[in-house]
C-alpha positions in Angstrom: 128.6 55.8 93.4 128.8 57.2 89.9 132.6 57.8 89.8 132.9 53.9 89.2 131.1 54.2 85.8 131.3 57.6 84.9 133.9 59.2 82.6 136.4 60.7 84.8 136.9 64.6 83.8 139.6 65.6 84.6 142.1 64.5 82.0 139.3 67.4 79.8 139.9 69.9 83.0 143.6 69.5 83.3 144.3 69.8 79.7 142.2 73.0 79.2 143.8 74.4 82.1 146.6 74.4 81.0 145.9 75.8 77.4 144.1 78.5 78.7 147.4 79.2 81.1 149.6 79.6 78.2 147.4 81.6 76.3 145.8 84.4 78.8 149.3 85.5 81.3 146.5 86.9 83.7 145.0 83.9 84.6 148.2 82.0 85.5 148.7 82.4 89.0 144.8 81.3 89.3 145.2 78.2 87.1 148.9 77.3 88.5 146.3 76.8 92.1 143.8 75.1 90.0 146.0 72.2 88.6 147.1 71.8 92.0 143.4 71.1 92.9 142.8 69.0 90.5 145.4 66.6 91.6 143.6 66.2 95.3 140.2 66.5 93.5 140.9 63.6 91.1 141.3 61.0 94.2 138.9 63.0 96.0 136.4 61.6 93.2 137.7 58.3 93.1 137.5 57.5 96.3 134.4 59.3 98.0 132.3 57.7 100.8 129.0 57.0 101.1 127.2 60.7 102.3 126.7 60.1 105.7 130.4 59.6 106.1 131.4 62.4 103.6 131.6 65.2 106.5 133.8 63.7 108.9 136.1 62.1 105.9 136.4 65.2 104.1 137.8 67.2 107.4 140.3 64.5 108.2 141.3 63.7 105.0 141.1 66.3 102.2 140.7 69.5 103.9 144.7 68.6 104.8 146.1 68.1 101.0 143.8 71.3 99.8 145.0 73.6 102.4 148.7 71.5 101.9 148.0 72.3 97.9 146.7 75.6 98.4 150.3 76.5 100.5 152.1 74.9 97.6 150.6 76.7 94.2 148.4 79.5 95.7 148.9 83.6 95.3 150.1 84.7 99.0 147.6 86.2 100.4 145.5 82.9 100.3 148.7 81.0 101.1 148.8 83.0 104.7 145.4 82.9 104.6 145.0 79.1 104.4 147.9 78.8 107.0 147.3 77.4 110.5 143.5 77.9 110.0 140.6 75.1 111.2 138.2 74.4 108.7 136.6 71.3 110.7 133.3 69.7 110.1 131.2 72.7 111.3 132.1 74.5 108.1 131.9 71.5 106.0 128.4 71.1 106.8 127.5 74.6 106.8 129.1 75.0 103.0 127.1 72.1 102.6 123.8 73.4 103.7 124.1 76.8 101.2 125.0 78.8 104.6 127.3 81.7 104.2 130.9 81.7 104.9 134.1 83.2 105.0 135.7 83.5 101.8 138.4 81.4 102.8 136.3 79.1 104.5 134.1 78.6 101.2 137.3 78.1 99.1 138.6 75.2 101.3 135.1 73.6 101.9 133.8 73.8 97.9 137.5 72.7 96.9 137.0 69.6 99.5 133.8 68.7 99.2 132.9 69.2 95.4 134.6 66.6 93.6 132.9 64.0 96.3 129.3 65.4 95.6 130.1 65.0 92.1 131.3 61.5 92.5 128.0 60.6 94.3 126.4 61.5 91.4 122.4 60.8 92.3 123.4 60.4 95.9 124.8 64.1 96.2 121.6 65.4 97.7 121.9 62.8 100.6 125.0 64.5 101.4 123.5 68.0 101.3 121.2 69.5 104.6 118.8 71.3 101.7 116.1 69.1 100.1 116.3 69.6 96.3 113.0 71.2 95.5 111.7 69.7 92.1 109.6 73.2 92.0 112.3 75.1 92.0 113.9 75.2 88.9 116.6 77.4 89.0 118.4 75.2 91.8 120.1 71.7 91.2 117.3 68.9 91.1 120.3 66.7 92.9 121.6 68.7 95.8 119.8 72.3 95.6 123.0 74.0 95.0 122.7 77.4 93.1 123.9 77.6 89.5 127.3 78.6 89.1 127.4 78.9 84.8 125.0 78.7 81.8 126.2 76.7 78.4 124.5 76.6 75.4 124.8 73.4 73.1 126.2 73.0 70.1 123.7 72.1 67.5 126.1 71.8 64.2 123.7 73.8 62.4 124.2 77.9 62.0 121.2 78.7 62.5 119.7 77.1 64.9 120.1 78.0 68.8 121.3 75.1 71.6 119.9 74.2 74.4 120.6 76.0 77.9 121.6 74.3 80.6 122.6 75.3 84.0 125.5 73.8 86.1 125.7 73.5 89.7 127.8 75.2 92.0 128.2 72.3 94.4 127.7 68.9 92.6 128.7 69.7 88.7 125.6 68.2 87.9 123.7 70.2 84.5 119.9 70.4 83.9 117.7 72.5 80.9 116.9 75.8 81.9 114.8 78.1 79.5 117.0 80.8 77.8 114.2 83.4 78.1 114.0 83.3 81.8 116.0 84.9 84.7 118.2 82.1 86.4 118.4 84.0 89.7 114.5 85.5 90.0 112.2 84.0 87.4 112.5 87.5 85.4 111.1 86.4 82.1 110.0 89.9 80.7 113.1 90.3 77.7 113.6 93.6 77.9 114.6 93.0 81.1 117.4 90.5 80.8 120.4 91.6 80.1 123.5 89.9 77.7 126.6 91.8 77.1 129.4 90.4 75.1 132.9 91.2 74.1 133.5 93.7 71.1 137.2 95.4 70.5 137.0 99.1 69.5 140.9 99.4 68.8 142.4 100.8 65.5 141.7 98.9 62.5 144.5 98.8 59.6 144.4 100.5 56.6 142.8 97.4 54.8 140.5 97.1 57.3 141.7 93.2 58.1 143.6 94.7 61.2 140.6 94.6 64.2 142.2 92.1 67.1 139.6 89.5 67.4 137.6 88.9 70.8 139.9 87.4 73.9 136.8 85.7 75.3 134.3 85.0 71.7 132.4 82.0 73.3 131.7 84.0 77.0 129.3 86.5 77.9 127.6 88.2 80.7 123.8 86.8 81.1 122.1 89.2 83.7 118.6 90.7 84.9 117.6 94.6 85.3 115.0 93.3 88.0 117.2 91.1 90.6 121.1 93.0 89.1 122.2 89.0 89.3 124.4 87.0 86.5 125.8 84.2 85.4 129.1 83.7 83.0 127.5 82.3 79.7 129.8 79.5 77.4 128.7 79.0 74.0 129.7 75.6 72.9 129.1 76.7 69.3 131.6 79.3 69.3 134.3 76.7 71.0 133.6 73.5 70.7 137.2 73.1 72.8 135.6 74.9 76.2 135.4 73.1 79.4 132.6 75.5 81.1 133.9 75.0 85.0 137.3 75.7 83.5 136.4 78.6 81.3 134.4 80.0 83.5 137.3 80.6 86.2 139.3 83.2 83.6 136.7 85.4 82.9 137.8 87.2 85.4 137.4 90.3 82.6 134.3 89.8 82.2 133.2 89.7 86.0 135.0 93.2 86.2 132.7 94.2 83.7 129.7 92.7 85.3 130.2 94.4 88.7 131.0 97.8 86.6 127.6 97.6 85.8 126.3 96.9 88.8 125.8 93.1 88.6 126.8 90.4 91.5 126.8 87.0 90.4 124.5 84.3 91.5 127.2 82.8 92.9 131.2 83.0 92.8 132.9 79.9 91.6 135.7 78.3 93.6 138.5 80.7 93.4 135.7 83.1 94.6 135.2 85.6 91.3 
């Protein structure tokens, strides 16, 4: 298991969390449900089984402390939600097989089963029903999972562009994906991908130095004319602070904008935007 030698995330996850709570007053209920997570996701991690036990230790084990977390530090409708209801190893497996579920269902699953996929590290596709297809490179090479964001490295240099990289919805695991090529379809005609980023058109002041600056200058919207699919885009260049899973979940703005236009997203992340 890669947890043992790995460095542990979450310290990174938690602490942006909570920055990014104290700075956008939209996001809190969402990320006051996300710390609360991380708590059963962090021993999730550190103490996953081997995959063929994963299933039946997930439903006996976590799926108690994230509904019991969920009760605790989640908005109340997916407090009563969450109440009383039987997420046993028949949804595990499906969530785990890419089938689809019930919003609610999804939620408990991913926020059960995705820290211990991540833990397994190499061993995260044993876990999964779906064969990673080493053809197919928009899904994880690990697990097969879909992509859930896109980051762009930092290069320290102005003028010269990262890397892309995808990350996966189900293990967290990254790979290189080409920047000029639809994540969701293969579009890789230009003109036909799709970016749209933040600009404020409010009133500027008399000396011009009064324009608010961007809430979100390090995400934007990467979509496709041909398949109307996108992802949530973090440029590490433009905040070398982001935690892309983390910054991800508040822009929640920017989804709004994405579905204005007619977009769905590959995938929604885990608090199901």
């Amino acid at each position: 298991m890669s947890a043992g030698t790995a460095t542990a995330p979450w310290t990174l996850r938690r602490r942006r969390a909570e920055e990014l709570r104290a700075r956008h007053a939209f996001a809190e209920e969402l990320l006051d449900l996300y710390l609360a997570l991380l708590a059963v996701q962090e021993q999730v991690w550190r103490t996953a089984p081997a995959p063929a036990e994963l299933v039946r230790w997930a439903a006996a084990n976590v799926v108690p402390a994230v509904v019991e977390a969920t009760e605790v530090a989640g908005p109340p409708a997916l407090r009563e939600a969450v109440g009383g209801r039987d997420v046993g190893e028949d949804v595990l497996r499906g969530w785990l097989a890419g089938a689809a579920l019930d919003p609610v269902d999804r939620y408990v699953a991913r926020a059960s089963l995705a820290p211990a996929l991540e833990a397994l590290g190499d061993q995260a596709g044993e876990a999964c029903a779906v064969a990673a297809d080493e053809e197919a490179a928009a899904t994880c090479p690990r697990c097969a999972g879909p992509p859930q964001l896109s980051v762009v490295a930092d290069t320290g240099e102005a003028l010269v562009s990262g890397r892309r990289s995808l990350h996966c919805a189900r293990c967290a695991s990254s790979w290189d994906y080409s920047r000029s090529t639809c994540p969701a379809c293969g579009e890789s005609d230009e003109d036909r991908l799709l970016v749209y980023s933040e600009q404020w058109g409010g009133p500027v002041s008399a000396n011009g130095n009064g324009a608010r600056p961007p809430v979100f200058p390090h995400l934007r919207v990467v979509g496709c004319e041909t398949c109307r699919r996108y992802l949530i885009e973090v440029d590490m260049a433009r905040d070398g602070r982001a935690v892309p899973e983390v910054d991800e979940l508040v822009a929640l703005p920017l989804d709004l904008y994405a579905a204005d236009q007619g977009l769905t997203k590959v995938t929604p992340n885990l608090m199901g935007f």
